[in-house]
N, C-alpha and C positions, 0 to 999 in steps of 0.2 A: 504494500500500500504506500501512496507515493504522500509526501507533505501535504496538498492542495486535497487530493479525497480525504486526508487526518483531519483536516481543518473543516469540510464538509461534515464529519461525524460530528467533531466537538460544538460546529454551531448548534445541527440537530440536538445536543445533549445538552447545551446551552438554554438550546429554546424549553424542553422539557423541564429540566432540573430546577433552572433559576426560576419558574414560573411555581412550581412545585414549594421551594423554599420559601417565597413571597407570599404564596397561599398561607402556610404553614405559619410563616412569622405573623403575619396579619390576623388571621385569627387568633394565635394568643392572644396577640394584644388585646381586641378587643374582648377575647375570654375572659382574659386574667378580671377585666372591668366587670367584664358581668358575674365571673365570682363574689369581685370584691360586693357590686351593687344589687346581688342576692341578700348579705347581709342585713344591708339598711331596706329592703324593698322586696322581697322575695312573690309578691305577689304579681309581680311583672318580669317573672324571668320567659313568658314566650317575648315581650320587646326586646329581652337580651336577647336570645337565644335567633332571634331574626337577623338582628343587627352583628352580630358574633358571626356568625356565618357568613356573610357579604362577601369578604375575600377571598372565599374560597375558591370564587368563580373565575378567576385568574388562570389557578391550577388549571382548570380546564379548557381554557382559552389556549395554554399553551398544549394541552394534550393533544388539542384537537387538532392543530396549528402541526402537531409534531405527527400525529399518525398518519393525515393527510397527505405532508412530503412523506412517508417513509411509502406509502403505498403507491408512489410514483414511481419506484423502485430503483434497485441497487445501479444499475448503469443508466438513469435520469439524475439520481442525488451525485454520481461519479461525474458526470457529463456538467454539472451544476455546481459543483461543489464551493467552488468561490462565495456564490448566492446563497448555497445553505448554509454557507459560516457567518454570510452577515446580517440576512435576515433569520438566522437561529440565535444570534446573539442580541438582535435589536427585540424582538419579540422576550427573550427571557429575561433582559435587562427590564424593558418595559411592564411586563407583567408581575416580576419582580417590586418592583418601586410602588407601582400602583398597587396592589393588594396591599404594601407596609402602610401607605399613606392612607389608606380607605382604614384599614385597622383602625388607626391612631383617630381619625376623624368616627368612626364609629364606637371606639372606646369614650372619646369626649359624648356622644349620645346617648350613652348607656349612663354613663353619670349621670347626664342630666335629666333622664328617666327617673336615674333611683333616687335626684333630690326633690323629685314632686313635680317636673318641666314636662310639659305637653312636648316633646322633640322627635319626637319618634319620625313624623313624616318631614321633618328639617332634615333628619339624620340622613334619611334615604337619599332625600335629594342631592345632600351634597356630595354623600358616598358616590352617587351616580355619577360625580364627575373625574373622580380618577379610574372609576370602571370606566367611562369611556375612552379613557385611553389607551387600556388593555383593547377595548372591542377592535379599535382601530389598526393594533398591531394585529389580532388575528385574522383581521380583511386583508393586510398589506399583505400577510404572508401566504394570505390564501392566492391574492391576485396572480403573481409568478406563476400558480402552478398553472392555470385555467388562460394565462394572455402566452406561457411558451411552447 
């Protein structure tokens, strides 16, 4: 296997992993808050338990993003390889940041749940705005496959 198809796998693992990881740190975050905002409020832990979840959707953005190229198969991803390192890296960066950032904006909702704040449909909305930048990258990566 020559350098440029190695660099091909690693963006595909890129695009999965770092997507994977972001999911993953994202929802602690906002876990950890709806732990804590059980304590003081446990009668609204389905608002936690909504908003806790949000980032997960990342993960999957980059799954899909990654099963897609790989079914394109082993000499389209060899013939492309350059493209799969950098849209597998743009995509797991991206998906990445946006799940950590959607956390932390949904952990701030979950507080303001368990201190007695109507936020819940605030919460969603702004969550929606660093999910839209995960959507974005899994269209980008999708477009490659379907425009070559």
């Amino acid at each position: 296997m020559d350098t440029i198809t190695l660099l091909g796998y690693i963006g595909l693992a890129c695009m999965l992993g770092m997507s994977f990881i972001g999911s993953a740190y994202g929802t602690t975050i906002a876990g950890n808050a709806a732990e804590g905002a059980l304590k003081k409020a446990p009668e609204k832990s389905s608002s936690y338990m909504i908003l806790a979840a949000m980032p997960a959707t990342q993960g999957l953005y980059g799954f899909v993003a990654f099963l897609m190229w790989l079914l394109q198969g082993t000499e389209w991803i060899i013939a492309n390889a350059q493209l799969c390192f950098g849209v597998g890296l743009l995509v797991g960066v991206t998906c990445m940041i946006s799940a950590i950032r959607q956390g932390q904006v949904c952990a701030n909702g979950i507080i303001g749940i368990s201190q007695g704040h109507d936020v819940q449909t605030n919460t969603m909305i702004y969550a929606a705005f660093p999910e839209f930048y995960a959507i974005l990258a899994l269209v980008g990566a999708l477009m490659p496959i379907f425009l070559l």
